[in-house]
C-alpha atoms as an extended CHARMM CRD file, in Angstrom:
* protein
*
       178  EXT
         1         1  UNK       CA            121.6760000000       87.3500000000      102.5970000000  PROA      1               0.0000000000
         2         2  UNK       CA            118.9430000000       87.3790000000       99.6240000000  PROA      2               0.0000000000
         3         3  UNK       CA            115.4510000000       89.1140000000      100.6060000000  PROA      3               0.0000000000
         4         4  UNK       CA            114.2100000000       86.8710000000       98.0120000000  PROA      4               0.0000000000
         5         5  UNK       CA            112.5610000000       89.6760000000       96.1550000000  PROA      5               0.0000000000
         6         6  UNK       CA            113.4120000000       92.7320000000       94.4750000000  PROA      6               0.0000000000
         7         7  UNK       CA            109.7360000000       94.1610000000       95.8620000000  PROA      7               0.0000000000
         8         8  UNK       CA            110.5250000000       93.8650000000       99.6480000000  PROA      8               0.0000000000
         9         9  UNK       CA            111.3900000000       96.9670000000      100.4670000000  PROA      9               0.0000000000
        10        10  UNK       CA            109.9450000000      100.4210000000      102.0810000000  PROA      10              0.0000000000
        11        11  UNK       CA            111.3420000000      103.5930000000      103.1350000000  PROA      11              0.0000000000
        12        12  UNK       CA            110.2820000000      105.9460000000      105.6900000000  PROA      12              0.0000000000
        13        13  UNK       CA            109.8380000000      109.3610000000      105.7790000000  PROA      13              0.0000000000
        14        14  UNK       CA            108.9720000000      112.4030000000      107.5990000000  PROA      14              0.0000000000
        15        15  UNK       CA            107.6530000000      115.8110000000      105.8600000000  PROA      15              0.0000000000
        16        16  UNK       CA            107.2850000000      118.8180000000      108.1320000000  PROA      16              0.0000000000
        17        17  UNK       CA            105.1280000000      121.7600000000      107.3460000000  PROA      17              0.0000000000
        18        18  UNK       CA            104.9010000000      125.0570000000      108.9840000000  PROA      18              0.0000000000
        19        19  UNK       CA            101.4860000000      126.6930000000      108.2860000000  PROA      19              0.0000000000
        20        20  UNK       CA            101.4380000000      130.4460000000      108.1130000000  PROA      20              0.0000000000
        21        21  UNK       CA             98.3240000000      133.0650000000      109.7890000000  PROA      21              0.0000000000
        22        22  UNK       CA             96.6510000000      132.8940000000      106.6030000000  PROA      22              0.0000000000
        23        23  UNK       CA             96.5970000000      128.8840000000      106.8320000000  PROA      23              0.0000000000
        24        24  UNK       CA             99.3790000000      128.2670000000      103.6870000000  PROA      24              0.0000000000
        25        25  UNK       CA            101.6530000000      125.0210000000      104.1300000000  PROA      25              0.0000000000
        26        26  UNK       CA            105.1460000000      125.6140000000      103.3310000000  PROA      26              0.0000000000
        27        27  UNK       CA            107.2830000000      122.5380000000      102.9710000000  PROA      27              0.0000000000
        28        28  UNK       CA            110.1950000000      123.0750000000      106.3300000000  PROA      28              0.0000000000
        29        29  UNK       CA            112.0510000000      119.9090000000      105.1770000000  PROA      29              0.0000000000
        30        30  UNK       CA            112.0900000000      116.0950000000      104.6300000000  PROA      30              0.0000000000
        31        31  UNK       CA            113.9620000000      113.9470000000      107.0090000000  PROA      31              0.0000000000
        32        32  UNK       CA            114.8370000000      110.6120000000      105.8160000000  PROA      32              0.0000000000
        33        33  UNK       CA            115.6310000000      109.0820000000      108.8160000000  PROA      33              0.0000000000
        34        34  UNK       CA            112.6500000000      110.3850000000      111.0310000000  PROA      34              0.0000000000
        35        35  UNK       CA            113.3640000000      109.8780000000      114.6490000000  PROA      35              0.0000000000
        36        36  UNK       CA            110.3020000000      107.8600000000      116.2640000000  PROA      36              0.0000000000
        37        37  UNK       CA            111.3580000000      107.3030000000      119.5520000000  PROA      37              0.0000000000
        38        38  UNK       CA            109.0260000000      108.5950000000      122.1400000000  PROA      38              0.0000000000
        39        39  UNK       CA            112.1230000000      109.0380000000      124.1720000000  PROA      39              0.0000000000
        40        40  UNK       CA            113.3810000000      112.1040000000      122.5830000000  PROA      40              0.0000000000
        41        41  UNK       CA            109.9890000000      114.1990000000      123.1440000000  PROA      41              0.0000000000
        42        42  UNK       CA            107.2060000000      111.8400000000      125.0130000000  PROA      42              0.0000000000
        43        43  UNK       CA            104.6020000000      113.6350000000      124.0650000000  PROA      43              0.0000000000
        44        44  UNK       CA            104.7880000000      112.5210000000      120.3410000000  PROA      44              0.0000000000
        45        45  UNK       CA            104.1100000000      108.9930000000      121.7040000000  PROA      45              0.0000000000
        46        46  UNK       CA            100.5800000000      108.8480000000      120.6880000000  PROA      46              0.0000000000
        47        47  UNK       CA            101.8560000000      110.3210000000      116.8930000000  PROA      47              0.0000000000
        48        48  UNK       CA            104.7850000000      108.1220000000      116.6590000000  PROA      48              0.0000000000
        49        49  UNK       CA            103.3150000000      104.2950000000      117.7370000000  PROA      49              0.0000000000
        50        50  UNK       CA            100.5100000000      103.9580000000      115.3770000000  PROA      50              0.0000000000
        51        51  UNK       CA            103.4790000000      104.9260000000      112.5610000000  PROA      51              0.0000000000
        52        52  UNK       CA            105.7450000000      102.4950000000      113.7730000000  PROA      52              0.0000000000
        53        53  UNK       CA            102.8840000000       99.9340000000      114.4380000000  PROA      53              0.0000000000
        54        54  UNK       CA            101.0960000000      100.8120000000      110.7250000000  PROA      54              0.0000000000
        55        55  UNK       CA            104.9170000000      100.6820000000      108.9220000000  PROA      55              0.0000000000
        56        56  UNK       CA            105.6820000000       97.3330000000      110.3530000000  PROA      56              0.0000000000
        57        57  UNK       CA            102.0440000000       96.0790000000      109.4890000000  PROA      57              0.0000000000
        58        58  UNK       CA            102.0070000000       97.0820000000      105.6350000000  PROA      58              0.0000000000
        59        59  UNK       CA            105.1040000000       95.0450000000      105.0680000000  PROA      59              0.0000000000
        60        60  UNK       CA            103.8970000000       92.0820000000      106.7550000000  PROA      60              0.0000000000
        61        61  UNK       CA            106.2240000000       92.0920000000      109.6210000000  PROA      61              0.0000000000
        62        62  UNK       CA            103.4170000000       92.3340000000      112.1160000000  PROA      62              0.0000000000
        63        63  UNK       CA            100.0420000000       91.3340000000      111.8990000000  PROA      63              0.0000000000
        64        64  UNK       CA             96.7980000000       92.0170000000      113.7720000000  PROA      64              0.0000000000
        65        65  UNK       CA             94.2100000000       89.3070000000      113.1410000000  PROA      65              0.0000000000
        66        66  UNK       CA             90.7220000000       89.3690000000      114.3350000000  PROA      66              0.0000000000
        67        67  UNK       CA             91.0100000000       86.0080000000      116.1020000000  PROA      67              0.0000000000
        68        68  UNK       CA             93.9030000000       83.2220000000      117.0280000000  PROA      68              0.0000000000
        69        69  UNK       CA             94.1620000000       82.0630000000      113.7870000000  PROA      69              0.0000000000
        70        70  UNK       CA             97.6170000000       83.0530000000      112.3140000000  PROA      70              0.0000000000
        71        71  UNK       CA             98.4380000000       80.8620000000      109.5290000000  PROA      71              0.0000000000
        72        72  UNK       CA            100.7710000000       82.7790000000      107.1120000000  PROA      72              0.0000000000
        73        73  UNK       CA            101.2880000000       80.8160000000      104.2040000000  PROA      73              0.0000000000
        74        74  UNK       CA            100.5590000000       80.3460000000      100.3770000000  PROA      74              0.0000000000
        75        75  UNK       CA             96.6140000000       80.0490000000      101.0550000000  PROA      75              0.0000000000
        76        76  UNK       CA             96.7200000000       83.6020000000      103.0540000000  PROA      76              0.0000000000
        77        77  UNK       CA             94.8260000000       85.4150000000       99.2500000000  PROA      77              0.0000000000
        78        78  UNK       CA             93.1790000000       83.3580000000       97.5860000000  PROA      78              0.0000000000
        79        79  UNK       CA             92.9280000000       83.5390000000       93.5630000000  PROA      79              0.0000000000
        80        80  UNK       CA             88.7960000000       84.5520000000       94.5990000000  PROA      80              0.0000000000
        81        81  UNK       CA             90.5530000000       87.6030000000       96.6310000000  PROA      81              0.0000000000
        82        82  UNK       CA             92.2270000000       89.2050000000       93.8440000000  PROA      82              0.0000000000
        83        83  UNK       CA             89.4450000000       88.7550000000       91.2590000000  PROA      83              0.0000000000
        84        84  UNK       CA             88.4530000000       92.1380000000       89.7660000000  PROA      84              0.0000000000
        85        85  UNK       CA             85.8930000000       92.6120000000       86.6950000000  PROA      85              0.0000000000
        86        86  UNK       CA             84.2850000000       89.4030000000       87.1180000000  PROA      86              0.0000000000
        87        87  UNK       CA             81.3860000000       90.0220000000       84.1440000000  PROA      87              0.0000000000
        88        88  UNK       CA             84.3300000000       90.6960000000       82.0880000000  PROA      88              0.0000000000
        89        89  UNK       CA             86.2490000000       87.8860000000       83.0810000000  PROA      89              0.0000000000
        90        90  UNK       CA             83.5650000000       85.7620000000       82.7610000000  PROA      90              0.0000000000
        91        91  UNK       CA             83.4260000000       86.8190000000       78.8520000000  PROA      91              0.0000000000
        92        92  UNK       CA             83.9260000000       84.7920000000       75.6710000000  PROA      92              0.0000000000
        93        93  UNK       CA             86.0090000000       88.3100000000       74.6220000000  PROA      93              0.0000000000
        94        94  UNK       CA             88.6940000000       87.5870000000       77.7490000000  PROA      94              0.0000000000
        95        95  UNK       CA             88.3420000000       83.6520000000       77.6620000000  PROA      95              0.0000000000
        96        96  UNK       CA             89.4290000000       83.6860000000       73.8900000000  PROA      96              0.0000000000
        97        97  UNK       CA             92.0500000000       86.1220000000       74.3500000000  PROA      97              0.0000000000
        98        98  UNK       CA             94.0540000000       88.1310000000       77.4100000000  PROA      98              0.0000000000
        99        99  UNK       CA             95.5030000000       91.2050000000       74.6860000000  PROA      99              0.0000000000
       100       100  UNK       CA             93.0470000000       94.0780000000       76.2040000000  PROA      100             0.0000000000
       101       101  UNK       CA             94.5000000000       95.5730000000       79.8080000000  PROA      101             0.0000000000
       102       102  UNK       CA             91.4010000000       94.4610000000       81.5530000000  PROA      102             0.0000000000
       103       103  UNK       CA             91.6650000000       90.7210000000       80.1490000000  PROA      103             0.0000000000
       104       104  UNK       CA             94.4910000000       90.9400000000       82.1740000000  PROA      104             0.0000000000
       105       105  UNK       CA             93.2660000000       91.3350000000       84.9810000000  PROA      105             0.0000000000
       106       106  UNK       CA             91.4870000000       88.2220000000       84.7600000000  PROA      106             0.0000000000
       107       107  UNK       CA             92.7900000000       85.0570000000       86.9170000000  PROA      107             0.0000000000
       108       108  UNK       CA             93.5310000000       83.1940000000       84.2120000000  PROA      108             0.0000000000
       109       109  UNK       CA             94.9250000000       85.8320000000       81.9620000000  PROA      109             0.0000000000
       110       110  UNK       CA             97.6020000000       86.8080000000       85.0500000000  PROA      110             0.0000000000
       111       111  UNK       CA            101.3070000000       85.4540000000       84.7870000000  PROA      111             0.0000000000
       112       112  UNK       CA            102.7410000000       84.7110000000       88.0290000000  PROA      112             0.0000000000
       113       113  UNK       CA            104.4590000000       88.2280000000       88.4650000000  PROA      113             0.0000000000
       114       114  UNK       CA            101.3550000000       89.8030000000       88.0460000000  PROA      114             0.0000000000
       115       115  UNK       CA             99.4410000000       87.4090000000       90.1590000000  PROA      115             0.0000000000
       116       116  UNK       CA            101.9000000000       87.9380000000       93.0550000000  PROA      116             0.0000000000
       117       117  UNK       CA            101.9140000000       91.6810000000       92.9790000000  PROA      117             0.0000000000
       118       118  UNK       CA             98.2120000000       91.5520000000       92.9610000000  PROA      118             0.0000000000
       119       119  UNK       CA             98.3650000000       89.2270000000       95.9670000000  PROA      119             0.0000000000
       120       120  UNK       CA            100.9580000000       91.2530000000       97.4530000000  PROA      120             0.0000000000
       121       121  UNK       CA             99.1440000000       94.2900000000       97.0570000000  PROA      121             0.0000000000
       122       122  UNK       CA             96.3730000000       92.6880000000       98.7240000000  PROA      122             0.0000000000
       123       123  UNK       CA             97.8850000000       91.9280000000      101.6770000000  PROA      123             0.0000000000
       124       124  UNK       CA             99.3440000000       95.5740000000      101.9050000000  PROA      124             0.0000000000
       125       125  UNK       CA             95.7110000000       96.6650000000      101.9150000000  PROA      125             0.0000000000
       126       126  UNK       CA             94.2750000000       94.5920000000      104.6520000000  PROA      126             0.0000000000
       127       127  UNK       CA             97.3910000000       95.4860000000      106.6830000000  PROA      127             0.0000000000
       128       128  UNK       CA             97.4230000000       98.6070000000      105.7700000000  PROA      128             0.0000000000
       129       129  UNK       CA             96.3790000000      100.2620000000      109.4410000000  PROA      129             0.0000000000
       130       130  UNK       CA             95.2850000000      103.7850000000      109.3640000000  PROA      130             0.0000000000
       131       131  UNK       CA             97.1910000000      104.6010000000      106.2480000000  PROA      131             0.0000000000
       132       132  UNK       CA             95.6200000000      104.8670000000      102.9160000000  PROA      132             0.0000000000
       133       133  UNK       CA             96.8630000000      104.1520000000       99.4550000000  PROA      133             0.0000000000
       134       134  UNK       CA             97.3520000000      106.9640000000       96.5990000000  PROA      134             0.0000000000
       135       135  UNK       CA             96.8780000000      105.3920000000       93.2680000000  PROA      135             0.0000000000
       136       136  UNK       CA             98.3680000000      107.3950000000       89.8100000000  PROA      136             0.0000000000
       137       137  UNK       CA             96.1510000000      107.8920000000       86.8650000000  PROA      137             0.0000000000
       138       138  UNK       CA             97.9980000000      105.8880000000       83.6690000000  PROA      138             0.0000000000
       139       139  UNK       CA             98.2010000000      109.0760000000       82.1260000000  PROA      139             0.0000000000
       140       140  UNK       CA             98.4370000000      112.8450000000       83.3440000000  PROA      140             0.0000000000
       141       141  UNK       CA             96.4680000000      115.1120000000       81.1190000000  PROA      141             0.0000000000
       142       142  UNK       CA             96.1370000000      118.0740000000       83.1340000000  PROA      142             0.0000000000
       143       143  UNK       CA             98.7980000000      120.8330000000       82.6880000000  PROA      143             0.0000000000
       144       144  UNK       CA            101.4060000000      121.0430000000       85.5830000000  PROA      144             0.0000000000
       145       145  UNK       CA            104.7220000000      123.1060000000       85.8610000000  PROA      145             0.0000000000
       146       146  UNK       CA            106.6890000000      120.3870000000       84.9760000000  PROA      146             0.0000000000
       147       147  UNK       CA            104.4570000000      119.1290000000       81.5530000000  PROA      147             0.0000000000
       148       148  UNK       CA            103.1060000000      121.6000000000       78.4550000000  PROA      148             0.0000000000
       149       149  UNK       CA             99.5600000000      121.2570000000       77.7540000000  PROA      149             0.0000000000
       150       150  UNK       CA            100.4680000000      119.2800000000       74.8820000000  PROA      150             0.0000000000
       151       151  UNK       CA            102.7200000000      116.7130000000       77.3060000000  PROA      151             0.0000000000
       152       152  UNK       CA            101.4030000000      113.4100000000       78.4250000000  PROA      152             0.0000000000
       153       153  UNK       CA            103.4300000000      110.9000000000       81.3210000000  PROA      153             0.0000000000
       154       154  UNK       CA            102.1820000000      107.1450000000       80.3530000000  PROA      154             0.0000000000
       155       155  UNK       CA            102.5470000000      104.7270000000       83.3970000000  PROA      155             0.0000000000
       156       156  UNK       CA            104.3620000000      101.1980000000       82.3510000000  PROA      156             0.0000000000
       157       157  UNK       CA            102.7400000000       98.8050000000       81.6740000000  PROA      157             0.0000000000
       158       158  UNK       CA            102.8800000000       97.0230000000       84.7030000000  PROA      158             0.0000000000
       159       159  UNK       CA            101.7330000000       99.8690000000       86.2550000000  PROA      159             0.0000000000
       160       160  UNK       CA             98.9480000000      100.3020000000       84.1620000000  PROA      160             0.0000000000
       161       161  UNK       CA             97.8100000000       96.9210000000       85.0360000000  PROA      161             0.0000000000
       162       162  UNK       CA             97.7100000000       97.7550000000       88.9510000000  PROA      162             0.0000000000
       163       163  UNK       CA             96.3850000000      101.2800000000       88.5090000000  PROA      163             0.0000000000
       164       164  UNK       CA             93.4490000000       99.1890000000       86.5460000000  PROA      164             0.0000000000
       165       165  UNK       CA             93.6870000000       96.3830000000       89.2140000000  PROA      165             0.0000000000
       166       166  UNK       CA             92.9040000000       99.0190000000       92.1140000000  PROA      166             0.0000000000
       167       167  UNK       CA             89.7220000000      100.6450000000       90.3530000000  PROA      167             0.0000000000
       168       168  UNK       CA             88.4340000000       97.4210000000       89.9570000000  PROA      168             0.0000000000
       169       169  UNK       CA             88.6790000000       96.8840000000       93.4460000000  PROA      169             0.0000000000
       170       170  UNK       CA             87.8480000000      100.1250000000       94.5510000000  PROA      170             0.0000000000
       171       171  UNK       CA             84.4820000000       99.1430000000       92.2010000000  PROA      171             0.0000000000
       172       172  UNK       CA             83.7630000000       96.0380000000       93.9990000000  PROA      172             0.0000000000
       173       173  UNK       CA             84.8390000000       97.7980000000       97.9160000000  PROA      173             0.0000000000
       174       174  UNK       CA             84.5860000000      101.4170000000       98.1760000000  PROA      174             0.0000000000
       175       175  UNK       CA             87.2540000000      101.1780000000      101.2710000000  PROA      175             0.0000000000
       176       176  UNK       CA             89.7950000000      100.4780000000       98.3440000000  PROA      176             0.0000000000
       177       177  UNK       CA             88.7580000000      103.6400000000       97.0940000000  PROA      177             0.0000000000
       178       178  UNK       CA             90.9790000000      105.8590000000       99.5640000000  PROA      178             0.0000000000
């Protein structure tokens, strides 16, 4: 059986928290396998459908549309849907050449794989449900536990080119924003 792309897939989770009198979260564990059926404790029904329901929406295996209409094919985002930057875009500097990251994001600076990620990630958005999307910064600056001051983590550059690809849409939608 191929899945036809090495993108398609998703893994659920479950953290649980215990919260102590003075209202600190402790991590209690991680279950990989979370058990959603309502059937074990019904009174996690209300909890559990929407997470089924928003899980099977963000990976396109169900869809809620506003009307009838439920054509799912090539014409579903269209090149005018993942558009980000459009002054720059529209500029002799990203018409003559596609080297600088936002060039890239152009339409007609995007190779396919980068066109279909951004179209992918578009769908993921408007099926997205009640969950929201956490976007990295292309490079951590601030110190952690795990980095020295002096330390920086640089996203790849694919990754650089979504992170960028998300604030531009977060700049033209502020729903993208969260």
């Amino acid at each position: 059986m191929s899945l036809g792309s090495l993108r398609n897939f998703f893994e659920l989770v479950r953290f649980d928290f215990i919260i102590d009198e003075d209202l600190n979260a402790f991590l209690l564990e991680v279950n990989m396998s979370p058990n959603l059926s309502p059937a074990h404790f019904p009174q996690n029904k209300l909890l559990y459908e929407p997470i089924v329901y928003n899980s099977l929406s963000i990976v396109g295996l169900i869809r809620k549309f506003p009307d009838s209409f439920t054509y799912r094919g090539e014409a579903e985002v269209s090149e005018k849907d993942i558009q980000v930057f459009a002054e720059q875009c529209a500029s002799e500097t990203c018409h003559s050449s596609c080297k600088s990251l936002k060039c890239q994001t152009c339409n007609q600076c995007m190779n396919k794989e980068m066109r279909e990620i951004a179209k992918q990630a578009y769908l993921e958005f408007m099926n997205r449900g009640k969950y929201r999307r956490i976007f990295p910064t292309p490079i951590v600056h601030q110190k952690t536990p795990l980095l020295s001051s002096t330390e920086t983590i640089e996203l790849s550059s694919m990754n650089a080119f979504m992170d960028l690809w998300f604030k531009g849409k977060c700049h033209q939608d502020p729903s993208w924003c969260y």
